[in-house]
ZATOR-865488 format. One record per residue: residue in one letter; x, y, z of N, C-alpha, C, O, CB in turn. Coordinates in steps of 0.05 Angstrom, whole numbers, padded with zeros to 5 digits, always signed. Glycine has a CB too. Example, Ala and Ser with C-alpha at 12.3 -4.5 7.8 and 13.67 -1.06 7.14 Angstrom:
# residues 2
A+00264-00114+00156+00246-00090+00156+00264-00066+00156+00285-00066+00169+00226-00089+00181 S+00257-00045+00142+00273-00021+00143+00258+00001+00157+00268+00023+00161+00282-00012+00114 
This chain:
# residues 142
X-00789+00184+00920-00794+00156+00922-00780+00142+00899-00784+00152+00877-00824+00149+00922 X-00758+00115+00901-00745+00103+00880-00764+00099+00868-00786+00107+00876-00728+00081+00882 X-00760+00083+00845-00768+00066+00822-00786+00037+00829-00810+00035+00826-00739+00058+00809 X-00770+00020+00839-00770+00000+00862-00792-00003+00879-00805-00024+00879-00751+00004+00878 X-00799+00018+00897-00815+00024+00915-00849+00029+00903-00871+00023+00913-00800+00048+00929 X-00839+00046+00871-00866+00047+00861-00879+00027+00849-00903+00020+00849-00867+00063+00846 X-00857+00020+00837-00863-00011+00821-00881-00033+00842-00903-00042+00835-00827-00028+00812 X-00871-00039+00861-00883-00063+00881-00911-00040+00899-00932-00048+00908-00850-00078+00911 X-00903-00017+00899-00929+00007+00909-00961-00009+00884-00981-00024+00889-00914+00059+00894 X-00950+00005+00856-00972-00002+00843-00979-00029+00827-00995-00035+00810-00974+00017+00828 X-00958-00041+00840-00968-00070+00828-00989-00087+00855-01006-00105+00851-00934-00093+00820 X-00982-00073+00881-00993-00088+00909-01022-00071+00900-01040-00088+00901-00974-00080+00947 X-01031-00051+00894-01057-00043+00886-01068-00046+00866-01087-00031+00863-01061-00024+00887 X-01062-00064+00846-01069-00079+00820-01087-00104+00830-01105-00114+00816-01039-00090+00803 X-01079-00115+00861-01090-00132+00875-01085-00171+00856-01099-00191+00856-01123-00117+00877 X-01064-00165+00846-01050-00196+00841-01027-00203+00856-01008-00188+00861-01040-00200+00811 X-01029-00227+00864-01002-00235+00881-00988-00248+00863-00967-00256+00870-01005-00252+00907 X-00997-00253+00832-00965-00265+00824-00946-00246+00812-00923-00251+00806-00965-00288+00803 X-00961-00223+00810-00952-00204+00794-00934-00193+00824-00910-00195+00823-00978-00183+00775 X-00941-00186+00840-00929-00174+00858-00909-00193+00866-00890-00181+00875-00946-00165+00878 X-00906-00218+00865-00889-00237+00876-00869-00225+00860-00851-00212+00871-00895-00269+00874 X-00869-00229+00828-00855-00224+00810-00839-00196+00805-00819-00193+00790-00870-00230+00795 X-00850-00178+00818-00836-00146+00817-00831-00145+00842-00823-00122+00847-00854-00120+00808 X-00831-00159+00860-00812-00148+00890-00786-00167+00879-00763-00158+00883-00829-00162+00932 X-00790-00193+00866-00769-00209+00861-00753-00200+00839-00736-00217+00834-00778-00236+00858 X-00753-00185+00828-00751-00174+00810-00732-00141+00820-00709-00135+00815-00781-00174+00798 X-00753-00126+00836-00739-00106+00846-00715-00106+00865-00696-00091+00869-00756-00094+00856 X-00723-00131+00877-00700-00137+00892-00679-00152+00884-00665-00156+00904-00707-00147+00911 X-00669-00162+00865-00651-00183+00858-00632-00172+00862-00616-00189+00870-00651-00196+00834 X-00620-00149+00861-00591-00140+00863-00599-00128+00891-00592-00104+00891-00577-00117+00837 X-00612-00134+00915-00607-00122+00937-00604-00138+00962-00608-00162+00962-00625-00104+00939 X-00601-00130+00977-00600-00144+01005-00627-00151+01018-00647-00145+01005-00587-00126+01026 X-00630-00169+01049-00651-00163+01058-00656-00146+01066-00680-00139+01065-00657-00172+01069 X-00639-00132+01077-00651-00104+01088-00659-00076+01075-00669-00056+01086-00634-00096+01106 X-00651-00079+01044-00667-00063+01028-00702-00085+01021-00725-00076+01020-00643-00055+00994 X-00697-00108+01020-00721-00121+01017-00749-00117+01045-00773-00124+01045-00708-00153+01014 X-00735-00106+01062-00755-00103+01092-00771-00065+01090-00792-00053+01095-00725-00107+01133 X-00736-00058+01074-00752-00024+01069-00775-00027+01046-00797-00017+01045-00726+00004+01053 X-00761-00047+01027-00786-00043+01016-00818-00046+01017-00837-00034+01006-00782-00049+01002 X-00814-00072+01038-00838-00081+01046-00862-00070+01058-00886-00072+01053-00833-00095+01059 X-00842-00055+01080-00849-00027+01096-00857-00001+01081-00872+00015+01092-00824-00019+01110 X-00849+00002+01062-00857+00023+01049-00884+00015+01023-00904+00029+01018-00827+00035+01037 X-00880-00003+01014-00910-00018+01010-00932-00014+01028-00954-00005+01021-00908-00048+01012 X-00925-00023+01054-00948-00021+01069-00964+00005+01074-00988+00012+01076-00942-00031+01094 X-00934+00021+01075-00949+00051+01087-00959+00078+01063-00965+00102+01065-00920+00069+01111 X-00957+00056+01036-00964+00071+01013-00994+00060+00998-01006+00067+00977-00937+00067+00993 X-01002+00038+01020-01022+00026+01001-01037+00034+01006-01037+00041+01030-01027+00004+00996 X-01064+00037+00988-01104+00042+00985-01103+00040+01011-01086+00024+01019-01130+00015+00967 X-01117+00054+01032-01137+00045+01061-01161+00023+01039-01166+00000+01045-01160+00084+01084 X-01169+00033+01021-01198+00022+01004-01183-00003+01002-01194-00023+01011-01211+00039+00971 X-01167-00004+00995-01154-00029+00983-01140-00038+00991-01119-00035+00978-01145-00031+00965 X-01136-00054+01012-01108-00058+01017-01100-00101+01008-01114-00121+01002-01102-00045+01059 X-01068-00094+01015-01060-00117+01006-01070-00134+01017-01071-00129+01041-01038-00121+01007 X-01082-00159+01011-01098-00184+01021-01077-00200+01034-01052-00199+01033-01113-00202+00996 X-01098-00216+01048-01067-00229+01065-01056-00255+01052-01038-00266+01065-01072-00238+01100 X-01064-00266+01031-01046-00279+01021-01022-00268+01010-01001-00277+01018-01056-00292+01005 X-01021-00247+00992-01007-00228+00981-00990-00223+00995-00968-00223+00985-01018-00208+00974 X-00993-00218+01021-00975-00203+01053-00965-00229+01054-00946-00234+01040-00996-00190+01089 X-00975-00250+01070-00961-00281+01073-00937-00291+01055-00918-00305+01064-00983-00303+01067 X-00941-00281+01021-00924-00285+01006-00900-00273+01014-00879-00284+01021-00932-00279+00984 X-00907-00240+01010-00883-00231+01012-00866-00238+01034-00842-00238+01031-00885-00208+01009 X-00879-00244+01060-00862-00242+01095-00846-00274+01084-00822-00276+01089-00894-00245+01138 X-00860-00300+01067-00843-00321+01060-00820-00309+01045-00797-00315+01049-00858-00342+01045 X-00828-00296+01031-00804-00289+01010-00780-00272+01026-00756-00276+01026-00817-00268+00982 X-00791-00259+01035-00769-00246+01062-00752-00264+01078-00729-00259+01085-00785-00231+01087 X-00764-00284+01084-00752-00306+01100-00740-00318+01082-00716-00315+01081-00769-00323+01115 X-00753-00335+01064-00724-00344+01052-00703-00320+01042-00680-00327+01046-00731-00364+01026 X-00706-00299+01032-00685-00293+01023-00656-00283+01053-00632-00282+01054-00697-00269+01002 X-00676-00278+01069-00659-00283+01096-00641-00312+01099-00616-00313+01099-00682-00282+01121 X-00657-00329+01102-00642-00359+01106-00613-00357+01082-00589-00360+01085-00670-00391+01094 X-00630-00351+01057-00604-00361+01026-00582-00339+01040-00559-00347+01040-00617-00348+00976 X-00585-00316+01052-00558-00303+01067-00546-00315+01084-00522-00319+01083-00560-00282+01081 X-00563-00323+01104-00551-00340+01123-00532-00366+01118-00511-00372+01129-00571-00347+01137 X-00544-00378+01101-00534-00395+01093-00497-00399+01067-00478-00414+01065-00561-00402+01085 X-00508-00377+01055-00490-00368+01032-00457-00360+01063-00433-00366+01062-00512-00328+01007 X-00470-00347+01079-00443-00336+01096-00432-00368+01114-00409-00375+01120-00455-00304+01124 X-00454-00380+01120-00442-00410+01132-00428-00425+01114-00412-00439+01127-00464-00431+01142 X-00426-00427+01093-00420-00442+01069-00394-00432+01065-00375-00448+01066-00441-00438+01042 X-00387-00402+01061-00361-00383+01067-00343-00396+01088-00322-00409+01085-00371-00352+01078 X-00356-00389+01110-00337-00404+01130-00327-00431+01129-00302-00435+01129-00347-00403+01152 X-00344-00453+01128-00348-00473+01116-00317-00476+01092-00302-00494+01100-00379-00469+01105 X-00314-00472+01085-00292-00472+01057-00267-00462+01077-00245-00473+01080-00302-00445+01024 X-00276-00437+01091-00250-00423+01090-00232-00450+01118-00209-00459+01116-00255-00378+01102 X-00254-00455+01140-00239-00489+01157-00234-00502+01138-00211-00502+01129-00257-00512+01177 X-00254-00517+01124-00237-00530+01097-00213-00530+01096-00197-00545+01106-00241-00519+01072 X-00209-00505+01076-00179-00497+01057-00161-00506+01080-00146-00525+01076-00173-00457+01045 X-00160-00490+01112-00147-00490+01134-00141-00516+01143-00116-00516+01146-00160-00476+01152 X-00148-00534+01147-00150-00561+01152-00134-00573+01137-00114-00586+01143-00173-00571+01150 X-00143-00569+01121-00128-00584+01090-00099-00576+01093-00082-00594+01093-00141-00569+01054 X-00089-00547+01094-00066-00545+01089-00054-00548+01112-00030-00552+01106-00061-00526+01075 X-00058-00547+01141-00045-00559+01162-00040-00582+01157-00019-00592+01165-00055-00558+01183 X-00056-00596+01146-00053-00632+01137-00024-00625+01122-00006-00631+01138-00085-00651+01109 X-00013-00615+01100+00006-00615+01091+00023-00615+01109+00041-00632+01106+00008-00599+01077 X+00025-00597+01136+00054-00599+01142+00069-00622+01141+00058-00643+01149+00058-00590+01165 X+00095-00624+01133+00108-00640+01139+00101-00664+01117+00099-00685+01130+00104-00644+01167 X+00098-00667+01097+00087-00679+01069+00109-00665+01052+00120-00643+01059+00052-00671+01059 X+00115-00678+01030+00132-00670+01003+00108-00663+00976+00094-00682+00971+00155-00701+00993 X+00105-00649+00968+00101-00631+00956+00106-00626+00916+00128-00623+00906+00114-00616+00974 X+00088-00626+00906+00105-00620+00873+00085-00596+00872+00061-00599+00876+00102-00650+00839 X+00100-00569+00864+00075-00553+00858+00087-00535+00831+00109-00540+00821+00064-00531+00889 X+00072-00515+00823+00089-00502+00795+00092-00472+00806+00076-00465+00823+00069-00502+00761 X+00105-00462+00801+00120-00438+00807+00112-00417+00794+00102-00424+00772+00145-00441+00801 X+00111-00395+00797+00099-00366+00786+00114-00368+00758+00100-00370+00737+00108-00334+00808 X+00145-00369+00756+00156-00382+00725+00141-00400+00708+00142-00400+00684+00180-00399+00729 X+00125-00419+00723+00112-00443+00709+00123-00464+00709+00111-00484+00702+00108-00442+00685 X+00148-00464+00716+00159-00490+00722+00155-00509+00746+00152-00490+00763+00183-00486+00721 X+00153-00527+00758+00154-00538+00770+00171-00551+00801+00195-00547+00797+00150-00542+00755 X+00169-00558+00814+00193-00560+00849+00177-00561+00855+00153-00555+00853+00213-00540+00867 X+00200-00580+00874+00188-00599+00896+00193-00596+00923+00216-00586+00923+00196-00626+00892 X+00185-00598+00947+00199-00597+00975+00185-00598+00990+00161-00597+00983+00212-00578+00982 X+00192-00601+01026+00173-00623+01041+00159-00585+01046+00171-00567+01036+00190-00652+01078 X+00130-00579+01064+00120-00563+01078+00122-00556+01103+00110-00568+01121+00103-00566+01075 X+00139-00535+01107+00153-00528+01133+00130-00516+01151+00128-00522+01174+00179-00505+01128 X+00108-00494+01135+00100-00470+01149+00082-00464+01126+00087-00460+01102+00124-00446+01158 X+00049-00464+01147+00025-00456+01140+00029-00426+01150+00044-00422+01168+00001-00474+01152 X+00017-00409+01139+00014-00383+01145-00008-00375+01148-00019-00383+01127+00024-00369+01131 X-00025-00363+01161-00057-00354+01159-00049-00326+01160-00068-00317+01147-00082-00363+01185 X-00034-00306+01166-00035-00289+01175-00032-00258+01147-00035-00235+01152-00015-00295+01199 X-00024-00273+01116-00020-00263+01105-00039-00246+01091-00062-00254+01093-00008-00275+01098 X-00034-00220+01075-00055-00211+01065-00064-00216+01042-00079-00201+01031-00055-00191+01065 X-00053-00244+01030-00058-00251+01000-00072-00281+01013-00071-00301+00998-00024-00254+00974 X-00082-00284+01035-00087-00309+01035-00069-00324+01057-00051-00317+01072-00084-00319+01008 X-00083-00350+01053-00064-00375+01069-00048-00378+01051-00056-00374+01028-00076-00406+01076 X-00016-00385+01056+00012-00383+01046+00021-00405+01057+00014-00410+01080+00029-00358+01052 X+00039-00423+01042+00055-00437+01060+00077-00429+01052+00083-00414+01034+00053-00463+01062 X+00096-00447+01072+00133-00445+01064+00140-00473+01054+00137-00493+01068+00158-00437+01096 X+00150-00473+01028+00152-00501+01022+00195-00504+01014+00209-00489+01000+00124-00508+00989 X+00200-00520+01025+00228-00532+01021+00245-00496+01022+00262-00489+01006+00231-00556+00983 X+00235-00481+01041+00253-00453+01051+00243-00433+01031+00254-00411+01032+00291-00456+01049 X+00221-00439+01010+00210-00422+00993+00177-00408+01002+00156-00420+00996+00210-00439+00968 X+00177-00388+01016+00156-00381+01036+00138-00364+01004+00149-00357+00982+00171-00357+01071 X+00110-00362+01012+00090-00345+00998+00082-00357+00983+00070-00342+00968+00095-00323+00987 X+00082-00392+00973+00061-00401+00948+00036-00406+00964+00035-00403+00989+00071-00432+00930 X+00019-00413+00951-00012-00422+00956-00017-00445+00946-00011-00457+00925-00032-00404+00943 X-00034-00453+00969-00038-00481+00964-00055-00491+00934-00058-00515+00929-00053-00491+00990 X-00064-00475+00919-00072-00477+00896-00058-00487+00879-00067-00506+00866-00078-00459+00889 X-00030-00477+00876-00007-00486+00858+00004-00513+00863+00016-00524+00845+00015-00467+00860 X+00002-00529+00894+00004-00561+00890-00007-00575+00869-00031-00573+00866-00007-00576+00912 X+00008-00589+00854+00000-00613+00833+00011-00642+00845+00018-00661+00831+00017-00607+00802 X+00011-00643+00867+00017-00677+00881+00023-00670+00913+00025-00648+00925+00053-00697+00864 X+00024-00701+00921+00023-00693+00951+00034-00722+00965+00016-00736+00973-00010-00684+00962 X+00062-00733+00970+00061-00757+00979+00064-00755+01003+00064-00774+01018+00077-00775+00970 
């Protein structure tokens, strides 16, 4: 049995729920939900018959499950979210003039021929016949 598992085992038979709020939140911070559901599960099937977890204690944890479900859900909509963004944005360039700085550090200018999605470093454009910068490196846009 981990560490983890014992920790929220003998803190759920101590019979405090803030303490237990605090060591599942705790045990779990570096994990997923679905290590957060094993653990839950394995709480249940480790605890006192004499004693078992009260149901506020239970109610807590199944909230805490849920939100930490939603903050995933949400954290991956937010991902996508950016990545239309960025996409949007730099189709807007086509056909716009351009000042951006150069892997040298220097600076050039030229209109935006060609958005690329397909690259493995990212969205790329082709600017004035110079293909592979990122739209990061624009410093103006008329």
């Amino acid at each position: 049995m981990s560490t983890p598992i014992q920790a929220a085992t003998a803190t759920a038979s101590s019979g405090s729920s803030t303490s237990t709020s605090s060591a599942l939140t705790e045990a779990t911070s570096g994990l997923g939900k679905d290590d957060f559901l094993k653990l839950l599960v394995a709480q249940l099937q480790n605890q006192d018959p004499l004693s078992p977890v009260n149901d506020q204690e239970f109610m807590g944890q199944l909230t805490a499950f849920s939100t930490l479900e939603q903050v995933t859900n949400l954290a991956s909509s937010s991902e996508h979210l950016n990545e239309t963004v960025n996409n949007e944005q730099s189709i807007a360039l086509l056909g716009r003039t351009v000042t951006y700085t150069k892997a040298d550090g220097t600076t050039a200018e030229g209109t935006v021929e060609k958005v690329d999605f397909s690259g493995e470093k990212g969205l790329l454009l082709t600017i004035g016949g110079e293909s592979g910068i990122k739209p990061g490196v624009i410093t103006e846009v008329r």
